[in-house]
C-alpha positions, 0 to 999 in steps of 0.5 A: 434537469434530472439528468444535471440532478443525477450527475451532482447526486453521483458526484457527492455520492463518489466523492463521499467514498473517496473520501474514506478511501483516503481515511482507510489510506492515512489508517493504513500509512499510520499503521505500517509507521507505527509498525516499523517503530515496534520493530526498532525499538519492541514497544509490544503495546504499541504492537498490540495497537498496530493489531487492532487497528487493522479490525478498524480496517477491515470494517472500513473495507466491507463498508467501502465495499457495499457503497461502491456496490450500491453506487453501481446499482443506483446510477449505473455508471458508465464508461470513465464514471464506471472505471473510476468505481472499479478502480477504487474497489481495487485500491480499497482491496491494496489498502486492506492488503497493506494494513495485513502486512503491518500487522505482520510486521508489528507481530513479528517485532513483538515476538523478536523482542520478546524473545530476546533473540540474538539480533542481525542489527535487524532494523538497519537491515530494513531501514532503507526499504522501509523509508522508500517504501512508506514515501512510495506509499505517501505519494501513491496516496497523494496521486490517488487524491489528486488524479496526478497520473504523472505522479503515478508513473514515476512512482511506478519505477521506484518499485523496482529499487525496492524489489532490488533492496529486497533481494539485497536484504535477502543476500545479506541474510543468508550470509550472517546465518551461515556465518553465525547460526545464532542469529537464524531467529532474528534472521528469518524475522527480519526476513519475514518483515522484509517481505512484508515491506517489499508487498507494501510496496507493490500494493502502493505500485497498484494504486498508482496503477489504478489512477492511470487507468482512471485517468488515461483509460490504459491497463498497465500492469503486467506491462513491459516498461516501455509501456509505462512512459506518459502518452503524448498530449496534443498542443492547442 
């Protein structure tokens, strides 16, 4: 009965940081959208908002922290219990990292916009990775809730259209600054929240590596692709 006990106390116990790990997730995809809005349309109040929330972040993130670190000491988990901890310490580190890079974004639209700077039709520019990107980051969400490593292996994939779309912005960039100095400015902000968005999109990457390690017990990343095909299960 007191190991039953245990188990149901560590259960409720995961579950609770589970639980606002997704919080700290919806914070975060709020975030980078309201973020990507200041950058098309220069609301800078609603820039200063994406700001501050990301204190609200990272308070979530030393909370989250301390309670995985306490989860460890008190039940002392192990073997897929102790990698279903480690892997939401590292997911909670993406998350802060992700709410850093809309702040990022909302700083750089506000001083793009208060500046008044020749533009690069800057957010077209980006509008095409930003959507990949914030479905990505949805679904990499979704997949961490659900332990759907099926969902976490495709999205795996997708990061590599963003880094192509990246790489394509970069090009398109360098081509309009050469071509019309005036547009440096806006350039290298567009650049700088290029970037930002092609980060988020690795750190939606990593979640959904996360949950592959919880739920197959592989460590994918750095892997060749190939690495990165669903394991075949067995018929009954």
């Amino acid at each position: 009965m007191m190991g039953e006990h245990s188990s149901k106390a560590y259960d409720h116990d995961l579950e609770a940081i589970r639980s606002k790990v997704l919080l700290m997730g919806g914070m975060v995809e709020t975030q980078f959208l309201d973020a990507m809005t200041c950058f098309r349309i220069g609301n800078a109040e609603r820039a200063e908002r994406v700001m501050r929330e990301d204190d609200a972040v990272n308070q979530l993130e030393v909370q989250l922290d301390d309670q995985c670190s306490h989860l460890i000491v008190r039940r002392q988990p192990a073997a897929n219990d102790l990698r279903t901890i480690m892997a939401t310490i590292k997911v909670i580190t993406d998350l802060e990292r992700i709410g850093d890079e809309a702040t990022k974004i909302a700083r750089t639209a506000k001083s793009l916009h208060g500046r008044g700077a020749v533009t690069v039709n800057h957010y077209e520019m980006v509008r095409n990775i930003a959507t990949a990107t914030s479905d990505m980051l949805h679904d990499a969400l979704d997949a961490f809730a659900r332990n759907d490593h099926n969902q976490a292996l495709a999205l795996i994939a997708q990061d590599a259209v963003i880094d192509h779309e990246f790489r394509t912005i970069m090009r398109n960039l360098i081509t309009f600054m050469m071509e019309d100095p005036r547009t440096i400015s806006a350039a290298l902000d567009t650049m700088w929240v290029a970037k930002a968005i092609e980060r988020i999109g690795d750190h939606a990457k990593n979640i959904a590596e996360y949950v592959i390690y919880v739920v197959e017990g592989r460590d994918i990343r750095h892997s060749r692709p190939a690495v990165t095909e669903p394991l075949e299960t067995k018929e009954d």
